[in-house]
N, CA, C and O atoms as a CHARMM CRD file, in Angstrom:
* protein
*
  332
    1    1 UNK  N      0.85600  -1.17400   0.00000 PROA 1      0.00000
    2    1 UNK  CA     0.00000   0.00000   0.00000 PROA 1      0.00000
    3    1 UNK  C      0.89600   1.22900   0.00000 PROA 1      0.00000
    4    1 UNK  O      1.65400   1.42000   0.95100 PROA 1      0.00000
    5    2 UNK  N      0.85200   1.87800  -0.79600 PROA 2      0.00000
    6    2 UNK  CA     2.00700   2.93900  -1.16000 PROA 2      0.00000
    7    2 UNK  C      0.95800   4.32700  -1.30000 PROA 2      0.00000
    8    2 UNK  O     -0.25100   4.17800  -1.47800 PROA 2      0.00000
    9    3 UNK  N      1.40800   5.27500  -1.22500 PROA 3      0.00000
   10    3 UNK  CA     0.73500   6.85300  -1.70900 PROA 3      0.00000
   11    3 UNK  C      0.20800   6.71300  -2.80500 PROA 3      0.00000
   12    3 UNK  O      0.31900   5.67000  -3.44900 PROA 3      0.00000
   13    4 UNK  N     -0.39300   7.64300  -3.16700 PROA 4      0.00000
   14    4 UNK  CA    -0.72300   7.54700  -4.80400 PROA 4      0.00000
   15    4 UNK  C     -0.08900   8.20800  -5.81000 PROA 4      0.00000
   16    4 UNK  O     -0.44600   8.36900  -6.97700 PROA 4      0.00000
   17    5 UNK  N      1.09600   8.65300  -5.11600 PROA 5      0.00000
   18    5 UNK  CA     2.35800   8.97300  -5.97600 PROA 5      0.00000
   19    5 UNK  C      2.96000   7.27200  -6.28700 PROA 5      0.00000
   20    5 UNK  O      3.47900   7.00800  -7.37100 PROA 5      0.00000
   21    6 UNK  N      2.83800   6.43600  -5.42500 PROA 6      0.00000
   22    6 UNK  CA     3.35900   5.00300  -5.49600 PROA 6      0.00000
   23    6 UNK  C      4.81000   5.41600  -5.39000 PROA 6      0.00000
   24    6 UNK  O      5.71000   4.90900  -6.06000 PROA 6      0.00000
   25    7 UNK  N      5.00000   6.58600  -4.30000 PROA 7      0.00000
   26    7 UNK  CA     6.85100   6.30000  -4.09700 PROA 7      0.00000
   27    7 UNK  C      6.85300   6.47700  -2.53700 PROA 7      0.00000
   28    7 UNK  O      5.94000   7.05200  -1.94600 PROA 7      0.00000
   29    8 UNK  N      7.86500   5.97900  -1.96900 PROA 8      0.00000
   30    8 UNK  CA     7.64000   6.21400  -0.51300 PROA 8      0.00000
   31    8 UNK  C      6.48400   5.57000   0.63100 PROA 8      0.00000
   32    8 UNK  O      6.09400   5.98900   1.72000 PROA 8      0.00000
   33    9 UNK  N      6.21100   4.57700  -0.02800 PROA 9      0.00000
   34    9 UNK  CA     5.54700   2.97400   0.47700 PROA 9      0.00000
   35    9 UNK  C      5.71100   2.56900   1.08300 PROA 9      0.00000
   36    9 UNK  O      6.86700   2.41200   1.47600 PROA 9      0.00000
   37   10 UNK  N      4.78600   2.12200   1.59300 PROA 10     0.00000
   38   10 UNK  CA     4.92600   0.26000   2.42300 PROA 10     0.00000
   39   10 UNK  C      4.39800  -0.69700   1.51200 PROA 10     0.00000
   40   10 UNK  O      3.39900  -0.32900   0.89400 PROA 10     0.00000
   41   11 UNK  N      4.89800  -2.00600   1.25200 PROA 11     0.00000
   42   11 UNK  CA     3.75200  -3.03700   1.29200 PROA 11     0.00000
   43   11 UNK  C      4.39100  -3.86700   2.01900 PROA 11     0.00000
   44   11 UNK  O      5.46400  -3.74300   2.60900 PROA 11     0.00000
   45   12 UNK  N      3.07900  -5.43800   1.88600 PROA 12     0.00000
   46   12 UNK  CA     2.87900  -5.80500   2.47000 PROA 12     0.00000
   47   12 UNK  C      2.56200  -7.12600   1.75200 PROA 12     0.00000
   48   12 UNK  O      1.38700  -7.07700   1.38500 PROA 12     0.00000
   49   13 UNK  N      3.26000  -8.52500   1.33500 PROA 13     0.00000
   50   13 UNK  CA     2.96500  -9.45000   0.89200 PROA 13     0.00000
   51   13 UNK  C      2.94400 -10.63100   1.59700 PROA 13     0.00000
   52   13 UNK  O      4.00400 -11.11600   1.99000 PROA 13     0.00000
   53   14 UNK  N      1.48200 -11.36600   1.89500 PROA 14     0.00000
   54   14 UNK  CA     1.03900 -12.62000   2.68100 PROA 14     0.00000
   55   14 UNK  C      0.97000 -13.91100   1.96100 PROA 14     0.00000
   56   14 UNK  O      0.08200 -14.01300   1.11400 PROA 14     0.00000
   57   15 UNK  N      1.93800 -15.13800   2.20300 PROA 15     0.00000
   58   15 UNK  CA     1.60600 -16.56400   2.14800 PROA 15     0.00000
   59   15 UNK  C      0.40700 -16.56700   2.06500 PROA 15     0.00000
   60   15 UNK  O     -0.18700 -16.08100   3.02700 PROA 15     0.00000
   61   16 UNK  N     -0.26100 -17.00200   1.12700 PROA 16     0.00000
   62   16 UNK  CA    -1.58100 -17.77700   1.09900 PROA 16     0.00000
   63   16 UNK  C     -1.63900 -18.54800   2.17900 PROA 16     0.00000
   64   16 UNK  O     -2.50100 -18.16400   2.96900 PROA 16     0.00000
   65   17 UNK  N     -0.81900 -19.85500   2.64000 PROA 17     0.00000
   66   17 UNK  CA    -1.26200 -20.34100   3.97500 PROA 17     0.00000
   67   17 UNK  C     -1.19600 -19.42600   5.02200 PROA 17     0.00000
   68   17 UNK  O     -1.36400 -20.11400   6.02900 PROA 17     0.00000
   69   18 UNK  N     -0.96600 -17.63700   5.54000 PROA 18     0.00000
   70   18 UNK  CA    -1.14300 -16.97000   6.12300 PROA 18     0.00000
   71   18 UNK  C     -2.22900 -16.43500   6.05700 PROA 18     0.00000
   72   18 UNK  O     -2.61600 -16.07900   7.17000 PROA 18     0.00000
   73   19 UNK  N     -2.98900 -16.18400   5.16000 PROA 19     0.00000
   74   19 UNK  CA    -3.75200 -15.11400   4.62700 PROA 19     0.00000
   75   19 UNK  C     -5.14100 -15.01300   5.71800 PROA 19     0.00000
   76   19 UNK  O     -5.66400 -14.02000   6.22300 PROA 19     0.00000
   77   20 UNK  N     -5.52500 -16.67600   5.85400 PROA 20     0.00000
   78   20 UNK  CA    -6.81100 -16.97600   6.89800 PROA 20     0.00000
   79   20 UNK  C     -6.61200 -16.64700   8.67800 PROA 20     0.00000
   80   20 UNK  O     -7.46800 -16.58500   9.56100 PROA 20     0.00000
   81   21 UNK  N     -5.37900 -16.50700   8.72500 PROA 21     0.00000
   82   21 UNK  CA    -4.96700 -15.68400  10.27300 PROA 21     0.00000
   83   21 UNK  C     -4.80000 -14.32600  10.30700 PROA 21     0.00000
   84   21 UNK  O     -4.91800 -13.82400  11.42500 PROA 21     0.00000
   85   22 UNK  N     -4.47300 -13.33000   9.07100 PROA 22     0.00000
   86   22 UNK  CA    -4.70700 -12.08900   9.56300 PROA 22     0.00000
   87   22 UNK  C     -6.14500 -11.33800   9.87200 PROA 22     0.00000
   88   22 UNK  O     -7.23700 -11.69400   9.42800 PROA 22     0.00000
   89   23 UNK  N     -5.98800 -10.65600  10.39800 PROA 23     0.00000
   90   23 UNK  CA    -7.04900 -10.24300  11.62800 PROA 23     0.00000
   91   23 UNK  C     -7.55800  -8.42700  10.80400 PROA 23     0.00000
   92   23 UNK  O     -8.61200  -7.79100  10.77500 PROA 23     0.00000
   93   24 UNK  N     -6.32500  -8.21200  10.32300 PROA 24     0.00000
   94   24 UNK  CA    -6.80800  -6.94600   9.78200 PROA 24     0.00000
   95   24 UNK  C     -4.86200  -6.31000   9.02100 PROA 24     0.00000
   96   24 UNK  O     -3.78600  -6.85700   9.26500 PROA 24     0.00000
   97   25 UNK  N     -5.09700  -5.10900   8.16900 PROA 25     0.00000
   98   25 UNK  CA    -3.60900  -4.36400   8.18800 PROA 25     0.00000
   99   25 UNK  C     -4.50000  -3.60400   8.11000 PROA 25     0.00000
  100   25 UNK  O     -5.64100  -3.76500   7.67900 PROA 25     0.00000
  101   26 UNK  N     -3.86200  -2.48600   8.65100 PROA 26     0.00000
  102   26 UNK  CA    -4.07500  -1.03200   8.87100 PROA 26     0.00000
  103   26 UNK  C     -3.06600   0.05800   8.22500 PROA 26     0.00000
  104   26 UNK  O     -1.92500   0.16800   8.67400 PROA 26     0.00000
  105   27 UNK  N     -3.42800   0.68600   7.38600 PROA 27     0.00000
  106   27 UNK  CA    -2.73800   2.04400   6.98600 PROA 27     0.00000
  107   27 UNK  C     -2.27000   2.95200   7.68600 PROA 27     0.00000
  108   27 UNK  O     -3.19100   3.70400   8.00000 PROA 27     0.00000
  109   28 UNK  N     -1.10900   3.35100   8.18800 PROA 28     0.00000
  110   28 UNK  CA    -1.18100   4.54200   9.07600 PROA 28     0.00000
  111   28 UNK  C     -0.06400   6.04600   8.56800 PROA 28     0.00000
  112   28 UNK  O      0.97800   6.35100   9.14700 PROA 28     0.00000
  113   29 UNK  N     -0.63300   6.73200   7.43300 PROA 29     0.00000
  114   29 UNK  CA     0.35000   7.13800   6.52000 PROA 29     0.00000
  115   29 UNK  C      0.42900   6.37600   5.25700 PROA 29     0.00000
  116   29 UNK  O     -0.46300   5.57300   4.98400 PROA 29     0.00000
  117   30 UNK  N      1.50500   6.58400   4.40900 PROA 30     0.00000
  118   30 UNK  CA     1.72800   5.98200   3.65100 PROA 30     0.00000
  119   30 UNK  C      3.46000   5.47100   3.86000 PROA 30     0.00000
  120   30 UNK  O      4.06500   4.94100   2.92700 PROA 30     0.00000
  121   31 UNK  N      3.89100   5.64100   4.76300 PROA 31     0.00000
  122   31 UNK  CA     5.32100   5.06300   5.31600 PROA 31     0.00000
  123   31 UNK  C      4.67700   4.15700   6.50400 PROA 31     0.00000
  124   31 UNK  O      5.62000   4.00900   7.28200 PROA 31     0.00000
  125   32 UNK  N      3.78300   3.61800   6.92600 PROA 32     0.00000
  126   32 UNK  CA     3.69800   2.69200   8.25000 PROA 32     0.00000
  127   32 UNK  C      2.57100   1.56100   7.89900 PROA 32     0.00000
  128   32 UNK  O      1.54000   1.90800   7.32300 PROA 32     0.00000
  129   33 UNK  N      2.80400   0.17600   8.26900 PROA 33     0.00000
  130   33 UNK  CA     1.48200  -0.09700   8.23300 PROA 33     0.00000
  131   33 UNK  C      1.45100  -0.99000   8.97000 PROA 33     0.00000
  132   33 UNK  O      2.55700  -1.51400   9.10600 PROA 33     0.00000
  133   34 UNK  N      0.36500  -1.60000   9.75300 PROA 34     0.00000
  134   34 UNK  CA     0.62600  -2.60800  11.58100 PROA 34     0.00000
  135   34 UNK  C     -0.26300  -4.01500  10.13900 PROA 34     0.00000
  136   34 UNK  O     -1.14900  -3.84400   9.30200 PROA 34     0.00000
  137   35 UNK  N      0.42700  -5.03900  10.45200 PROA 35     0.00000
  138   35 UNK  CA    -0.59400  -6.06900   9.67900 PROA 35     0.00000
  139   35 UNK  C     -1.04800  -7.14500  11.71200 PROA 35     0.00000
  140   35 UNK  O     -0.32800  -7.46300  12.65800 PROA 35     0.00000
  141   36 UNK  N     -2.09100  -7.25000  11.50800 PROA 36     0.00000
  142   36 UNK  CA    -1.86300  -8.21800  12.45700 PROA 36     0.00000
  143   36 UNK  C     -2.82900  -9.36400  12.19700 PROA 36     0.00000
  144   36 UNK  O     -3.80500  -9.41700  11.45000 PROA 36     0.00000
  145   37 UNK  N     -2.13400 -10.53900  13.26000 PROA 37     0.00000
  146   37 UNK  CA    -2.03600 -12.18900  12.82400 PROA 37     0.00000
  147   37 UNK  C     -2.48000 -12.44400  13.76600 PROA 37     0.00000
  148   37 UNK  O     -2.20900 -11.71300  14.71900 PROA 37     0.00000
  149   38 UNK  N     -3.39400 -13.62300  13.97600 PROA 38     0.00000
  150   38 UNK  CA    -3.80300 -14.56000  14.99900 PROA 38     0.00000
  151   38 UNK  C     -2.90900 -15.84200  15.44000 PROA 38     0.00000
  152   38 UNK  O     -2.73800 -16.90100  14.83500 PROA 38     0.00000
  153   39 UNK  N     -2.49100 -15.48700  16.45600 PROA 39     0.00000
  154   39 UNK  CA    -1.20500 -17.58200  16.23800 PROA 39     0.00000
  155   39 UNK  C     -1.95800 -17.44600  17.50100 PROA 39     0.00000
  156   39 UNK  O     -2.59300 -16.64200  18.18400 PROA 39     0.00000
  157   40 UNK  N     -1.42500 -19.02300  17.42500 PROA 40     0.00000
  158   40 UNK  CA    -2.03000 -20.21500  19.08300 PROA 40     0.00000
  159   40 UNK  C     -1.49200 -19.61700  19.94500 PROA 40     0.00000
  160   40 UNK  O     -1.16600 -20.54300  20.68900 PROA 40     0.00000
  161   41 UNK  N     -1.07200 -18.52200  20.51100 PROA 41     0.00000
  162   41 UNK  CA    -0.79100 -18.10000  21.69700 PROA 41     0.00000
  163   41 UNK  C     -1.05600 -16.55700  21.94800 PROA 41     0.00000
  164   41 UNK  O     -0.56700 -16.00700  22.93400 PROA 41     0.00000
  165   42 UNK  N     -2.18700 -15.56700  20.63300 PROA 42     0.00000
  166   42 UNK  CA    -2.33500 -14.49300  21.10100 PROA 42     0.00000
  167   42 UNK  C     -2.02400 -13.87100  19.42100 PROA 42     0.00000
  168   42 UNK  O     -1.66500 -14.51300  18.43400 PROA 42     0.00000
  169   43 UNK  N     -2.35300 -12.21100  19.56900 PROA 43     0.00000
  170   43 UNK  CA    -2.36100 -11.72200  18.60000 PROA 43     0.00000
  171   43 UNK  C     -1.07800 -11.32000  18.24400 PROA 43     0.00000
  172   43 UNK  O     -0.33600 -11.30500  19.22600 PROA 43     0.00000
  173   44 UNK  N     -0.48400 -10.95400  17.09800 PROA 44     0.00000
  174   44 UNK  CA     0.93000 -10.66600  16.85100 PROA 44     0.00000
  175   44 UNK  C      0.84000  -9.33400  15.55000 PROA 44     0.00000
  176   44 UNK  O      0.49200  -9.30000  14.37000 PROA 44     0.00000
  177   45 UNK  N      1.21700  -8.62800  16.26700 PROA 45     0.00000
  178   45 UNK  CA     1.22000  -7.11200  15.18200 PROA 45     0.00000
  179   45 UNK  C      2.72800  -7.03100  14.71800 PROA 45     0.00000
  180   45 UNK  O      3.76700  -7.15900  15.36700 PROA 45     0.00000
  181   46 UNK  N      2.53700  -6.81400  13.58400 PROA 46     0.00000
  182   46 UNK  CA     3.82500  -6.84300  12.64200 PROA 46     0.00000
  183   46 UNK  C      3.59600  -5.72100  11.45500 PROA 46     0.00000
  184   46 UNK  O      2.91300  -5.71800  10.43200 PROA 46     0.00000
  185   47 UNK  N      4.63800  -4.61000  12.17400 PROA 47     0.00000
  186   47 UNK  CA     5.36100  -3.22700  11.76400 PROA 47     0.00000
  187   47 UNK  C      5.58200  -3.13100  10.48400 PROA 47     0.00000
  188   47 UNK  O      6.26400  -4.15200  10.40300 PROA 47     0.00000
  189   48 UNK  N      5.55000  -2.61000   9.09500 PROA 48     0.00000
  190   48 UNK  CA     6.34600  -2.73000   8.44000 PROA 48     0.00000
  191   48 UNK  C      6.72100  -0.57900   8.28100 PROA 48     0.00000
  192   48 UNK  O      6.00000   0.41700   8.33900 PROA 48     0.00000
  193   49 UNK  N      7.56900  -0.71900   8.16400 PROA 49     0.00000
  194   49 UNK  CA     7.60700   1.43900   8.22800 PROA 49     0.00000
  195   49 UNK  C      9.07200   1.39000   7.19300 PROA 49     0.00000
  196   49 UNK  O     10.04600   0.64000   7.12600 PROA 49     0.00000
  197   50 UNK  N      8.76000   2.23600   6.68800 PROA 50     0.00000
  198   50 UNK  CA     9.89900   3.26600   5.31700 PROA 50     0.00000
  199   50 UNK  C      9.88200   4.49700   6.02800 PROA 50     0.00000
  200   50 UNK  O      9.04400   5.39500   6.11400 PROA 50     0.00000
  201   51 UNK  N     11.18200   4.29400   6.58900 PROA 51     0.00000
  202   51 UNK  CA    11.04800   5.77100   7.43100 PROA 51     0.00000
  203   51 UNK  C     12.07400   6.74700   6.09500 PROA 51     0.00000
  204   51 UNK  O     12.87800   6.26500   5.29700 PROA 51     0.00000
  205   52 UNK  N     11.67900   8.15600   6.25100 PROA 52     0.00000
  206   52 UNK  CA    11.82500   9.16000   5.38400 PROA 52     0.00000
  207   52 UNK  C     13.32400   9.03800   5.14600 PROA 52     0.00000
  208   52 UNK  O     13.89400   8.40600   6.03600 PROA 52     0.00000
  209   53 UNK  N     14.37300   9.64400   3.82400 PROA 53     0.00000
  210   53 UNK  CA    15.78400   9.13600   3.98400 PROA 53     0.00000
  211   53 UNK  C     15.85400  10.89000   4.02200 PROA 53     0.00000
  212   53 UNK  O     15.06500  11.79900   3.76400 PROA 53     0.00000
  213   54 UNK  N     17.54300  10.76400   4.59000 PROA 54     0.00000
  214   54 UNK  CA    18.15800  12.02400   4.64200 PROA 54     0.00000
  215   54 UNK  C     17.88300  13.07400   3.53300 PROA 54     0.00000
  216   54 UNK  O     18.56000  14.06600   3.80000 PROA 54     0.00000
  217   55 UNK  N     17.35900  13.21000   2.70200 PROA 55     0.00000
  218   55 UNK  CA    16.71700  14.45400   1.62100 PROA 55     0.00000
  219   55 UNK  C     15.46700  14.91500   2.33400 PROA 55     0.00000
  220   55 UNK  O     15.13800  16.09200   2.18800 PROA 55     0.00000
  221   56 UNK  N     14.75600  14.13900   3.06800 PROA 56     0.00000
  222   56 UNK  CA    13.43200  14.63600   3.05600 PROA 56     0.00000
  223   56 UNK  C     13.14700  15.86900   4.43100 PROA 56     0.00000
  224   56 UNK  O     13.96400  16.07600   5.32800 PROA 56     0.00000
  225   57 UNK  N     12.28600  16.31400   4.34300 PROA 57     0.00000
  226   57 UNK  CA    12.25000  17.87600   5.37600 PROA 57     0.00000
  227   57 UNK  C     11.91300  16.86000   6.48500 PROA 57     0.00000
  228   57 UNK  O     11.63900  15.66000   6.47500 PROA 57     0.00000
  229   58 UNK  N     12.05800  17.95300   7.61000 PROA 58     0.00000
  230   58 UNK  CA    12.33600  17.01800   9.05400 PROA 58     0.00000
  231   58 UNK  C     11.34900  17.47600   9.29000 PROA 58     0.00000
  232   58 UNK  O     11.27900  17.43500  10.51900 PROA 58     0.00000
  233   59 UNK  N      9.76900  18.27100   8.60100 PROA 59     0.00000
  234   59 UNK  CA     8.74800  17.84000   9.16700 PROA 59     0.00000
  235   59 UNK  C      8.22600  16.59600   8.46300 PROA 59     0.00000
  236   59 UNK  O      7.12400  16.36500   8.96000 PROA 59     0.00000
  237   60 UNK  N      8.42300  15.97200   7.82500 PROA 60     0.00000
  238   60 UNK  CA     8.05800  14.60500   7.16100 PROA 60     0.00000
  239   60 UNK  C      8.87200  13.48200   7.90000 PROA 60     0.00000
  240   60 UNK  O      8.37400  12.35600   7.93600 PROA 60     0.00000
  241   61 UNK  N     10.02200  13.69900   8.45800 PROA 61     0.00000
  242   61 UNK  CA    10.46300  12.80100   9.38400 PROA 61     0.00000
  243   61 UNK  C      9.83900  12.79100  11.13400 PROA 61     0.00000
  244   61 UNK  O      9.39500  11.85300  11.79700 PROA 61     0.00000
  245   62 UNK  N      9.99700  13.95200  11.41500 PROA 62     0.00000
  246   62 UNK  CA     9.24200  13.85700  12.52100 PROA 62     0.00000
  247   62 UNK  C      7.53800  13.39300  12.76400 PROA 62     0.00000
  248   62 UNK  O      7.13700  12.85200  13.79500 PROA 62     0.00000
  249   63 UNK  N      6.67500  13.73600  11.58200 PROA 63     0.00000
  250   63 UNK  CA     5.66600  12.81500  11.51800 PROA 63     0.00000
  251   63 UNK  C      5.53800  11.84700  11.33000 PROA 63     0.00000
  252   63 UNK  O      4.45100  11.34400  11.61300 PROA 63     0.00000
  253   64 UNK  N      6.94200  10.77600  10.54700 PROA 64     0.00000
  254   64 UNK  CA     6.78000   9.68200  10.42000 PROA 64     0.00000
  255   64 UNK  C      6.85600   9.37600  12.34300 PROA 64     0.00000
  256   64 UNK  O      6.05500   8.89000  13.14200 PROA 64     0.00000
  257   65 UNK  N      8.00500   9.85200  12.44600 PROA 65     0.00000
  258   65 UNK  CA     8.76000   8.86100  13.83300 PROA 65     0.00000
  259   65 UNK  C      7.08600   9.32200  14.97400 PROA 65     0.00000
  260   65 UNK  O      6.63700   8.50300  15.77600 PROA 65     0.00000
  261   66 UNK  N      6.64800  10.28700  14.82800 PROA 66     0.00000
  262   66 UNK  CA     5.24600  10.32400  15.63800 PROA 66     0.00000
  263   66 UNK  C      4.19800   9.37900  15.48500 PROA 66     0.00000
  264   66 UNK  O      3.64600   8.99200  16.51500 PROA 66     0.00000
  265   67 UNK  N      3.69600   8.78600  14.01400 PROA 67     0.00000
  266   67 UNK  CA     3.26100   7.45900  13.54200 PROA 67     0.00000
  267   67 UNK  C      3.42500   6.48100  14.21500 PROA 67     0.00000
  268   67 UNK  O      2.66500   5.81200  14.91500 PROA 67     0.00000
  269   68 UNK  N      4.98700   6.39000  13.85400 PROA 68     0.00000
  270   68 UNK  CA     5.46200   4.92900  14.53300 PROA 68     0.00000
  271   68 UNK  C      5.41600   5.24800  16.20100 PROA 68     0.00000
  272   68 UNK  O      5.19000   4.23600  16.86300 PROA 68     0.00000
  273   69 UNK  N      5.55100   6.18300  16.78700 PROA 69     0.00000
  274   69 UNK  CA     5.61400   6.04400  18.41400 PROA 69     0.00000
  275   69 UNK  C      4.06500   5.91600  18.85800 PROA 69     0.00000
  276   69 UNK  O      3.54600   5.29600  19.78600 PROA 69     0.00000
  277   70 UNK  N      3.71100   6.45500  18.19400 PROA 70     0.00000
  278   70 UNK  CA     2.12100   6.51500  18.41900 PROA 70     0.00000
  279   70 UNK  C      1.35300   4.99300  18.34300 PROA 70     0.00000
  280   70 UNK  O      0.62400   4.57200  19.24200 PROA 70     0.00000
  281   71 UNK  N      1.73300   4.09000  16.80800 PROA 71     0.00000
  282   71 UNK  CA     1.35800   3.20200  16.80100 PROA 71     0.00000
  283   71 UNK  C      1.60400   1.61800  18.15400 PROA 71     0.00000
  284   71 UNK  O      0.92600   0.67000  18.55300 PROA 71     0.00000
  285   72 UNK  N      2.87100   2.14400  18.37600 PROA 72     0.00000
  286   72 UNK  CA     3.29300   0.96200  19.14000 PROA 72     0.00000
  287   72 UNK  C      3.18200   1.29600  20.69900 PROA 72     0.00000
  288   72 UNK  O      3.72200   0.49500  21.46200 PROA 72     0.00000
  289   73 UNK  N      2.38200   2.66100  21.36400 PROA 73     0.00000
  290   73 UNK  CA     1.96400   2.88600  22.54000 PROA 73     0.00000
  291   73 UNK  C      0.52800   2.45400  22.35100 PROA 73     0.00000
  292   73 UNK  O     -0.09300   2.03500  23.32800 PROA 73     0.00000
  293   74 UNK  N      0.02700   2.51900  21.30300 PROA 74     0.00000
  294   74 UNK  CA    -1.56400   1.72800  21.52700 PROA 74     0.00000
  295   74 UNK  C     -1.44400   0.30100  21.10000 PROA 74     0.00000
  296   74 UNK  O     -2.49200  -0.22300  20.72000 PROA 74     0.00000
  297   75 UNK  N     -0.26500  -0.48300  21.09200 PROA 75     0.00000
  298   75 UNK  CA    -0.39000  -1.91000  21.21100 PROA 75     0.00000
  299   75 UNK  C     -0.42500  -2.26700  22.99400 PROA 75     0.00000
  300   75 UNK  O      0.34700  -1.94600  23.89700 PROA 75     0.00000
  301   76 UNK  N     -1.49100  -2.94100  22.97800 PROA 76     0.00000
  302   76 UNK  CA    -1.54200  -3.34200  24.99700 PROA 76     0.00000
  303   76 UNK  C     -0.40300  -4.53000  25.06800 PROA 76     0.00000
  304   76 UNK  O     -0.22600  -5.52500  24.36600 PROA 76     0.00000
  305   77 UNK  N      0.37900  -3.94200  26.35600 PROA 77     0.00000
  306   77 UNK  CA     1.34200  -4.75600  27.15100 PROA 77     0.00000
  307   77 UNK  C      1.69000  -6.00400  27.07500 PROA 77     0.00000
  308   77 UNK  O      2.80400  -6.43400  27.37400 PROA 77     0.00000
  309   78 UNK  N      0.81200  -6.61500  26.69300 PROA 78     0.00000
  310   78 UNK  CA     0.54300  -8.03900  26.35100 PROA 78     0.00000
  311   78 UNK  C      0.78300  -8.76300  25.15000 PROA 78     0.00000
  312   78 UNK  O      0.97200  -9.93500  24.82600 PROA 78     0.00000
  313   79 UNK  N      0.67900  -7.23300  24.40300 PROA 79     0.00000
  314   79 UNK  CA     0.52300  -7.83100  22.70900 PROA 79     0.00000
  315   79 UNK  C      1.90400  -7.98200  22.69900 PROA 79     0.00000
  316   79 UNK  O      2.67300  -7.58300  23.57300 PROA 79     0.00000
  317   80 UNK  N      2.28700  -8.78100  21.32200 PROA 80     0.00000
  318   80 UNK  CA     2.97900  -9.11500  20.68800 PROA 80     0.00000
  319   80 UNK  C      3.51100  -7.86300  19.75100 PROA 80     0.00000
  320   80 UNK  O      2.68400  -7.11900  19.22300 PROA 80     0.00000
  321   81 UNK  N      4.68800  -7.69700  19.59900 PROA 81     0.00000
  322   81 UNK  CA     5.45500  -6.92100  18.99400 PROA 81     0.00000
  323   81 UNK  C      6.17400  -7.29600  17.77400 PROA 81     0.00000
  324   81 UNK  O      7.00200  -8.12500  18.15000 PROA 81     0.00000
  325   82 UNK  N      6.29700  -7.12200  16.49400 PROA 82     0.00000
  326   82 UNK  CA     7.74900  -7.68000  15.36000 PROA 82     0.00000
  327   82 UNK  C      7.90900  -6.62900  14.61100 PROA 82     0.00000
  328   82 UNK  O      6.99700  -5.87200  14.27800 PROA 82     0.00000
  329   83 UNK  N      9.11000  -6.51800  14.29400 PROA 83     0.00000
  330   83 UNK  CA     9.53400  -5.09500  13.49200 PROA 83     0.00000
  331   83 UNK  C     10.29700  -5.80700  12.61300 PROA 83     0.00000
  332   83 UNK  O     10.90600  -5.22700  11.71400 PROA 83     0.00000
């Protein structure tokens, strides 16, 4: 899932034998996106982020890195984390 410039993306490609355990992906930007999975022991959210490279203005970096801090304080204590 990329901008609709299609530069400065995320995606995101699932195993068919995965496909029946994800639970949802979520967009957050077009540099972040949380996919999350159901396994036998609990839910598992998995990060994927294109953080901005050294050309880009440091208000486009600092909103990314706000994204990503933001996203992974509303995962509960419990959850599962992968980056």
């Amino acid at each position: 899932m990329g901008g609709e410039e299609r530069s400065d993306g995320v995606w995101i490609f699932v195993a068919e034998k995965w496909v029946d355990i994800v639970v949802s992906v979520e967009r957050h930007g077009i540099r972040v996106l949380n996919l999350r999975m159901v396994l036998d022991n609990g839910l598992l959210n998995v990060l994927m982020v294109n953080a901005p490279y050294s050309g880009k203005q440091d208000e486009e970096k600092e909103s990314f890195w706000n994204d990503v801090f933001h996203l992974v304080s509303c995962i509960p204590r419990n959850g599962c984390l992968s980056w």
